[in-house]
N, C-alpha and C positions, 0 to 999 in steps of 0.2 A: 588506570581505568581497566578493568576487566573487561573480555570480549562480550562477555555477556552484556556490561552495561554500553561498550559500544556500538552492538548490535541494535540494544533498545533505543539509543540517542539515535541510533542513524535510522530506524522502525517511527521513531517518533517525528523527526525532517522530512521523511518522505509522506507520512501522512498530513502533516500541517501543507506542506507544497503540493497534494493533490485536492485538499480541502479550499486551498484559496483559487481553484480554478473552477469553483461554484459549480460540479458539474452535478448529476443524479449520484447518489446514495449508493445504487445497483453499478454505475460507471466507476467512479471512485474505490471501490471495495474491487473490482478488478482488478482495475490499475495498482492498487497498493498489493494487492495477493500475485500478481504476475513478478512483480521488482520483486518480492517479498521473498517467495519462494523458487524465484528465477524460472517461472513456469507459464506460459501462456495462461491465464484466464480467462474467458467470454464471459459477457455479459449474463446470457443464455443461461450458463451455468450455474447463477446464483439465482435461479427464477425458482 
């Protein structure tokens, strides 16, 4: 498997596990862009 595609399998585990914690759209899209790009996100910030 190539890094790329283990990148997107592990892009795709971390969203289904942020998806089953039912939270808001705006939270969820944090939390996956912080793990994501190893970068703090706020909420705030995708308003």
């Amino acid at each position: 498997m190539s890094k790329t595609s283990q990148d997107l399998s592990q892009a795709i585990d971390l969203a289904e596990q942020i998806l089953r914690q039912k939270k808001s759209a705006r939270i969820s899209l944090a939390k996956f862009l912080s793990k994501l790009y190893n970068f703090p996100v706020k909420i705030e910030d995708l308003s």
